[in-house]
C-alpha positions in Angstrom: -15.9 -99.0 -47.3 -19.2 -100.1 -49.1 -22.1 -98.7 -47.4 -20.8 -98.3 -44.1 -18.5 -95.5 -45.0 -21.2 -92.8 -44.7 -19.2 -90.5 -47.0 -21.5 -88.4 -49.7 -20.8 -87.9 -53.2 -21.1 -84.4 -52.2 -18.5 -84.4 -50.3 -15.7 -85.3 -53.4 -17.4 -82.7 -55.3 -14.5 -79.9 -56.2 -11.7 -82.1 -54.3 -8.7 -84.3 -55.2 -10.2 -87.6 -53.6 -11.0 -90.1 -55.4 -14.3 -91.5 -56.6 -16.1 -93.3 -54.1 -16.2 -96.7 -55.9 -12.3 -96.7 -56.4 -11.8 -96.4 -52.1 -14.5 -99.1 -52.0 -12.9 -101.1 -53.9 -9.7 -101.2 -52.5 -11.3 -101.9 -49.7 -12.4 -104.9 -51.3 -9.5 -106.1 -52.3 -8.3 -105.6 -49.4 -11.0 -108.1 -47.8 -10.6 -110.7 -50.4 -6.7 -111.2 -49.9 -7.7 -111.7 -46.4 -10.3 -114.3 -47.3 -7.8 -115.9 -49.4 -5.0 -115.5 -47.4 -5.0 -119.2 -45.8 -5.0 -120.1 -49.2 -8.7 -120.9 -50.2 -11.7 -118.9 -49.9 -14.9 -120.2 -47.6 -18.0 -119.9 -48.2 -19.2 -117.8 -45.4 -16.2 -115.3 -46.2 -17.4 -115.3 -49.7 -21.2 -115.0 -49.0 -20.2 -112.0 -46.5 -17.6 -110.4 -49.0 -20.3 -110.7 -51.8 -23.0 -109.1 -49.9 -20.7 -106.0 -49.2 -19.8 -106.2 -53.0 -23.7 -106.4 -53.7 -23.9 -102.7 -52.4 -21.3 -101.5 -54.4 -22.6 -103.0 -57.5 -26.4 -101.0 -56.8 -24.3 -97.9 -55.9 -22.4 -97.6 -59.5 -24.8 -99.7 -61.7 -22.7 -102.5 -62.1 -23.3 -106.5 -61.4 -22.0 -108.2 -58.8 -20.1 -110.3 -60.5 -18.3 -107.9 -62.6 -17.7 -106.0 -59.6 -16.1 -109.3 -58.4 -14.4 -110.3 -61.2 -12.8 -106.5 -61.1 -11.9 -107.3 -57.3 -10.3 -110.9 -58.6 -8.5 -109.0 -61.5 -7.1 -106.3 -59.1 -5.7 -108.7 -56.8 -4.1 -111.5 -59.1 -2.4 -108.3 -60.9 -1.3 -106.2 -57.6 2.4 -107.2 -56.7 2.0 -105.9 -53.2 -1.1 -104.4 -51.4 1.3 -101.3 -50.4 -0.4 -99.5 -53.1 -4.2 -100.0 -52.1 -2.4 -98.6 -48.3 -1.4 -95.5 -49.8 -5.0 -94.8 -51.2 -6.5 -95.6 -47.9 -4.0 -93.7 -46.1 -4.8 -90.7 -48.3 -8.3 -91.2 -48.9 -9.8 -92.4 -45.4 -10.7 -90.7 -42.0 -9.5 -92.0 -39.4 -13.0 -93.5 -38.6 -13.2 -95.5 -42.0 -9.6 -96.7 -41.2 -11.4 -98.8 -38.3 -14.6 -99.6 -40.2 -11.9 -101.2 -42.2 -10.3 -102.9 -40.0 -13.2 -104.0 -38.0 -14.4 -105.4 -41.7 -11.7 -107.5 -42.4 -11.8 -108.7 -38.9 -15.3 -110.0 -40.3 -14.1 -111.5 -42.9 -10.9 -113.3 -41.2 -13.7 -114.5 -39.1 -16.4 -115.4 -41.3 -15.6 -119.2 -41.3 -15.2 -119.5 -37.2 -11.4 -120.1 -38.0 -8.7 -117.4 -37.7 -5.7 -119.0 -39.8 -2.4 -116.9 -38.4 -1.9 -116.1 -42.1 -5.3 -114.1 -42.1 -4.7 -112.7 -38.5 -0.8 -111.2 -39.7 -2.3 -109.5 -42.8 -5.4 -107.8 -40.9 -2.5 -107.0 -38.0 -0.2 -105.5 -40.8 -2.7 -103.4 -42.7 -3.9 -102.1 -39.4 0.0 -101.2 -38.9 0.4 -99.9 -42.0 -2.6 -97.5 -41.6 -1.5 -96.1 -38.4 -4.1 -98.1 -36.2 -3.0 -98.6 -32.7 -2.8 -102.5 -31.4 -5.4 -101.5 -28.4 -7.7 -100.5 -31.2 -6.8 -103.5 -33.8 -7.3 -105.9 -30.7 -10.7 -104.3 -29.6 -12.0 -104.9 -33.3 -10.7 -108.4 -33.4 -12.5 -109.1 -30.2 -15.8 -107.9 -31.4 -15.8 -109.3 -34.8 -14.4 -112.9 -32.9 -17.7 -112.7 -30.6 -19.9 -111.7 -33.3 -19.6 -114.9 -34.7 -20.7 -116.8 -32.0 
């Protein structure tokens, strides 16, 4: 996701995955219906998830904010987040699954307060992506001690 999937463009060159902005935004999406999952968004989990956003935006050419406002649209329009699973399911290594998950840890985080709302959804996409709990609780440990 973002810049810390070290994927290359070369790498999608002559396959069937998809573009490197598409998996990193729904990622992104992904991170923001966590940040708003306890039903508003904090500043500190906006100010991380817009700094993640900022290296998307140099990486296709884009604004921030239109990134974000893509991010916004995407979410208020998505009936379910099943479909963003399938893509990462498909599209990510095992390795970027945890990146992943150790990401929205960071933004469950990001405001010192784990609402159980934002701690179920990270639990379930982990689930959903085949991530074991040993691994899920690992990455909920380190993001939870990163913020102190």
């Amino acid at each position: 996701m973002f810049n810390i999937f070290k994927k290359q463009h070369t790498e999608l060159k002559n396959t069937k995955k998809k573009p490197i902005f598409e998996i990193d935004l729904t990622a992104s999406v992904l991170a923001y219906e966590i940040a708003r999952a306890d039903g508003s968004i904090s500043e500190s989990e906006l100010e991380l998830l817009l700094s993640e956003i900022e290296k998307i935006a140099l990486n296709v050419g884009k604004s921030k904010e239109k990134i974000f406002k893509i991010i916004e649209k995407f979410s208020s329009e998505s009936v379910s987040f099943y479909e963003f699973i399938e893509s990462i399911n498909e599209e990510y290594s095992k390795n970027e699954k945890l990146l992943l998950i150790d990401f929205l840890w960071r933004i469950a985080f990001a405001d010192s307060i784990l609402e159980a709302q934002e701690e179920r959804l990270v639990r379930r996409i982990a689930d959903l992506i085949n991530i074991k709990d040993i691994d899920v609780l690992k990455l909920k440990d380190k993001a939870k001690n990163q913020k102190r």
